[in-house]
C-alpha positions as CSV (number, residue, x, y, z in Angstrom):
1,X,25.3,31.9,18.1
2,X,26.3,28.3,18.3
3,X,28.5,26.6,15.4
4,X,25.0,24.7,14.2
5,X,22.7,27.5,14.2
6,X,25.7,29.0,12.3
7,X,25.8,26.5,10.0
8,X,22.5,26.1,9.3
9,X,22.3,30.3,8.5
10,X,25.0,29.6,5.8
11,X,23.0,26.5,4.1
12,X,20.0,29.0,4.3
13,X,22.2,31.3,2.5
14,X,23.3,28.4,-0.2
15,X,26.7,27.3,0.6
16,X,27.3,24.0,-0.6
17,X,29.8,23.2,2.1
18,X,27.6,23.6,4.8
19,X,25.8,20.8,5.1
20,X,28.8,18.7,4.7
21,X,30.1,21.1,8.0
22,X,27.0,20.1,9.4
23,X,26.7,16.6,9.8
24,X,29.8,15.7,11.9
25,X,29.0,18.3,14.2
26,X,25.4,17.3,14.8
27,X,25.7,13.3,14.1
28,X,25.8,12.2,17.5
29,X,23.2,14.0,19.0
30,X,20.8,12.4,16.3
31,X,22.3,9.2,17.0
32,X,20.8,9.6,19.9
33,X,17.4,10.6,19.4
34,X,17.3,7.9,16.8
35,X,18.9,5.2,20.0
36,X,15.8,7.1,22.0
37,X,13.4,6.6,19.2
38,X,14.8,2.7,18.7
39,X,14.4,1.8,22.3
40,X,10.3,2.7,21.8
41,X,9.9,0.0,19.1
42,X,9.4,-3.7,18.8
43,X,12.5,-5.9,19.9
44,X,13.6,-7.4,17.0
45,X,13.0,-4.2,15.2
46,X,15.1,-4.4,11.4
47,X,15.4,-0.9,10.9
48,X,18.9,-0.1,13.1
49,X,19.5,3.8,14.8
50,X,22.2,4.7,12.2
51,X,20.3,3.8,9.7
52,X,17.4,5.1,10.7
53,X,19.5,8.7,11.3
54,X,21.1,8.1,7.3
55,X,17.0,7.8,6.3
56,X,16.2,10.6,8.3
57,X,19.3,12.9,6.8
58,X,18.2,11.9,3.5
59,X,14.5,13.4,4.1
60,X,15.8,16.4,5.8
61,X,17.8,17.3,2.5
62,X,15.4,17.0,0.0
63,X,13.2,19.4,2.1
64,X,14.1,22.3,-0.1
65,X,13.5,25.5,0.9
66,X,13.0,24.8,4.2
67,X,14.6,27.8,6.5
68,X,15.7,26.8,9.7
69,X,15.0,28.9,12.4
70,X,17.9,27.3,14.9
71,X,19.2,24.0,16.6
72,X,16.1,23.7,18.2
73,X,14.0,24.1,14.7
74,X,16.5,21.5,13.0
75,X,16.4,18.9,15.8
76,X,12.7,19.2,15.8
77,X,12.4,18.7,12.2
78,X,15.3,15.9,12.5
79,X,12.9,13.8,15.1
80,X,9.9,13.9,13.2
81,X,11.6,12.8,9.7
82,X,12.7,10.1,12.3
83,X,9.1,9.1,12.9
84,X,7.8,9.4,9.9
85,X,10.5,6.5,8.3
86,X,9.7,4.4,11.3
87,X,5.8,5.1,10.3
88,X,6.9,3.9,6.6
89,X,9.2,1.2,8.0
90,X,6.3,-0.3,9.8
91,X,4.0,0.4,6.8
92,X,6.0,-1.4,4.4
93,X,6.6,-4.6,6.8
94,X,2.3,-4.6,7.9
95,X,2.0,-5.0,4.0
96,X,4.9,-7.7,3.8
97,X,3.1,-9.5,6.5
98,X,-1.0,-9.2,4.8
99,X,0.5,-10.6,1.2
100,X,3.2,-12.8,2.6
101,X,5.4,-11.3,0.4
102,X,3.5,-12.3,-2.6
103,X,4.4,-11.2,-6.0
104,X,1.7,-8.5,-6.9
105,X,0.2,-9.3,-10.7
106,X,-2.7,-7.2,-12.4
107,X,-5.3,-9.8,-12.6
108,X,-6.7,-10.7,-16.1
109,X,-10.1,-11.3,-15.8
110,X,-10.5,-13.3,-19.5
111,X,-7.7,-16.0,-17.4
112,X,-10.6,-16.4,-14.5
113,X,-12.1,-19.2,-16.1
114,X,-8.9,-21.3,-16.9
115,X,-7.3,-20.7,-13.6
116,X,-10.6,-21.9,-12.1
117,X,-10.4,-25.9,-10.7
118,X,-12.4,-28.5,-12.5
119,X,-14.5,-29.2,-9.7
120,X,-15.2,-25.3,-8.9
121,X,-15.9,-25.1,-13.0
122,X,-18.8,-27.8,-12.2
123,X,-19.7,-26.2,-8.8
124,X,-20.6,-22.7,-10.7
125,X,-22.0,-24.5,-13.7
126,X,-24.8,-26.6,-11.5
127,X,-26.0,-23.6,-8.8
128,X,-25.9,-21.6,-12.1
129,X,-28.6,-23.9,-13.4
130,X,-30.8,-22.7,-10.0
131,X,-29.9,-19.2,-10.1
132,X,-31.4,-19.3,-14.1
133,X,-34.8,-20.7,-12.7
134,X,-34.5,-17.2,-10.4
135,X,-33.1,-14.5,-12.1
136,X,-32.4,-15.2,-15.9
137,X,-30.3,-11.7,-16.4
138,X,-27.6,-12.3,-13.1
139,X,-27.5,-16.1,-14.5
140,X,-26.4,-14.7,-17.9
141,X,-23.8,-12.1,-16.7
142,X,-22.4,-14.9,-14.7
143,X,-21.9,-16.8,-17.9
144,X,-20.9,-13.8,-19.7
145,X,-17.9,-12.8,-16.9
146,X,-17.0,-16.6,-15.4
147,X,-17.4,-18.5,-18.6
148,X,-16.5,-16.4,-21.5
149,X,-14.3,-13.9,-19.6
150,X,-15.9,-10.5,-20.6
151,X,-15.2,-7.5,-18.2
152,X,-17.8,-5.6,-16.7
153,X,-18.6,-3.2,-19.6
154,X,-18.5,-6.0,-22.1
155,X,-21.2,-8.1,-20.2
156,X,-23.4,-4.9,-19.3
157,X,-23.4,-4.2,-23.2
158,X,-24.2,-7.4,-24.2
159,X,-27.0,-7.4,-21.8
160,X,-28.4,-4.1,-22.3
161,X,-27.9,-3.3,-19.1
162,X,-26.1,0.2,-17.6
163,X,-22.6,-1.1,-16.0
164,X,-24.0,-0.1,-12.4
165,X,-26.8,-2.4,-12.6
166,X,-24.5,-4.9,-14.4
167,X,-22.1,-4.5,-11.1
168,X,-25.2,-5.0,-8.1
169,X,-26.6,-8.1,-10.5
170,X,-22.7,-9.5,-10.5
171,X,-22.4,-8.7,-6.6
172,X,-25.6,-10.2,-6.0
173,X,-24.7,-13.4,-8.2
174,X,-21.9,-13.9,-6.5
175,X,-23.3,-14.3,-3.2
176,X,-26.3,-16.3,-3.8
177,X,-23.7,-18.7,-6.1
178,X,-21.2,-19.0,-2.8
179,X,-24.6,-19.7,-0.4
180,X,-25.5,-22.1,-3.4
181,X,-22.2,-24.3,-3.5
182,X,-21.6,-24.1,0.0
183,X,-24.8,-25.6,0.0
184,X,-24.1,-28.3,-2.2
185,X,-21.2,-29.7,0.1
């Protein structure tokens, strides 16, 4: 039995001092298989190999209760932790790039209408006149959600109408207002 599969027996076993055993003896060879793992990606990449094998070491300690079997076992487990913070790496940066690092803020629907340029305001206000003339009820819930602010449920009450059917009118609304401005222009 080598000295890892040795160690990793005794941190099966509970010793506290194993693991800190553990790491100088197996720190190069993950080094490596994170330098491996590195060379796959993207140049430019911002994630670095030792940090990538601190992540990974990190990962593989919380796994309580996780037995393993040998080297081999450990290694294994040590590349896949590696993949799966390069999978959250890239995750993180894909959603970075689709905001543009915009501040994320719950959005208020009552604010809608004060947020909402003058000339949009009047846009809305003169197709709404049109969409009346064809269906009074989506007109109203347009008023009732872009004018006074009122969510979903509020306007569905108010109209007597279930908040499903109060959702397909709003969807509905909303389209044939868009076709309607972008007619206008």
């Amino acid at each position: 039995m080598n000295d890892v599969t040795r160690i990793l027996n005794d941190m099966e076993r509970g010793d506290p001092k194993a693991a800190e055993d553990l790491l100088p003896l197996i720190y190069t060879e993950l080094r490596k298989i994170a330098a491996v793992k590195m060379a796959s990606e993207s140049s430019g990449h911002t994630l670095q190999a030792t940090a990538l094998v601190h992540e990974a070491w990190l990962r593989l300690g919380d796994a309580e209760g996780t037995a393993w079997q040998n080297r081999a076992h450990f290694f294994g487990a040590a590349a896949e932790a590696m993949r799966r913070v390069l999978v959250d790496h890239a995750r993180r940066k894909k959603s970075q790039k689709r905001w543009g690092g915009a501040e994320k803020v719950e959005l208020n629907e009552s604010t809608l209408v004060l947020a909402a340029p003058p000339d949009e305001l009047l846009a809305v206000d003169e197709a709404l006149g049109d969409l009346a003339k064809e269906d009074p009820t989506a007109a109203e819930l347009v008023k009732l959600r872009y004018f006074v602010g009122m969510t979903m449920e509020e306007a569905a009450t108010a109209l007597g109408l279930s908040k499903r059917t109060a959702e397909s009118l709003w969807t509905y609304a909303k389209v044939w207002l868009h076709r309607a401005i972008r007619a206008q222009k």
